[in-house]
C-alpha positions, 0 to 999 in steps of 0.5 A: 232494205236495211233493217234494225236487228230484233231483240227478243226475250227469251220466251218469244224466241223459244216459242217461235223456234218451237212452232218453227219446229213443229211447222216444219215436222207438220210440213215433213209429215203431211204436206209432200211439199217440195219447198217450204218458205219462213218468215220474221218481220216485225210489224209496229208493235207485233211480231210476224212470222208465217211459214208456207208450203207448196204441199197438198193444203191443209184440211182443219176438218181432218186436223180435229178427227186427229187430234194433233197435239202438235197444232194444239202445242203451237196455239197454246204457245202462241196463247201464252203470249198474248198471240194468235196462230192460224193454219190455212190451207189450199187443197192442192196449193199448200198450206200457211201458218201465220204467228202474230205476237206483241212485241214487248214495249221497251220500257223508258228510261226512269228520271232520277227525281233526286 
C-alpha cells in the first residue's frame, strides 16, 4: 500500500520522537521485554502512533506510587498538542502506548481579490 509522505511541524515531530524516547527507555527500564514494535499511520484528521512491548504489562497503580515523571512528560507533551496518550498494559502480555495528535489543517490557498 502506497502512501503519501507526512509533513509535520516541527512541534508534533519533536514531541513524537520525545515520547518515542521515553516509550523505549520505559520499556529498556520496566518491561524485560524481548521485542518492542512502533508505529505512525495517520488517521483522516489524527496522527496515530503506538508503541507495544511483549514485557511483563504494565501496572498504572504502581506508575502513581512512583511518581514517573517520564509518563508525566509524555501526557503533558501530548497535552500540549491538543492529544491524548494512554498506556495500557497486561501483566505477563505487555504493555501499549497509544498517541493520538490532530493534524493541522493545510491552510487553503487565499484568492487574490484585486
Amino acid at each position: 500500500m502506497l502512501q503519501e509522505p507526512l509533513a509535520l511541524d516541527s512541534e508534533r515531530s519533536t514531541a513524537i520522537f520525545r515520547i518515542f524516547q521515553e516509550s523505549l527507555t520505559n520499556v529498556a527500564r520496566h518491561a524485560n521485554a524481548t521485542r518492542v514494535e512502533a508505529r505512525l499511520e495517520r488517521e483522516a484528521d489524527q496522527l496515530l502512533f503506538q508503541v507495544h512491548d511483549n514485557g511483563r504489562g504494565f501496572d498504572p497503580e504502581e506508575a502513581k506510587t512512583r511518581r514517573s515523571l517520564g509518563l508525566v512528560g509524555m501526557q503533558e507533551r501530548a497535552l500540549l498538542l491538543n492529544g491524548e496518550l494512554k498506556v495500557e498494559g497486561v501483566p505477563g502480555v505487555g504493555t501499549t502506548m497509544t498517541l493520538r495528535i490532530p493534524l493541522l489543517a493545510s491552510t487553503p490557498p487565499q484568492l487574490d481579490s484585486r
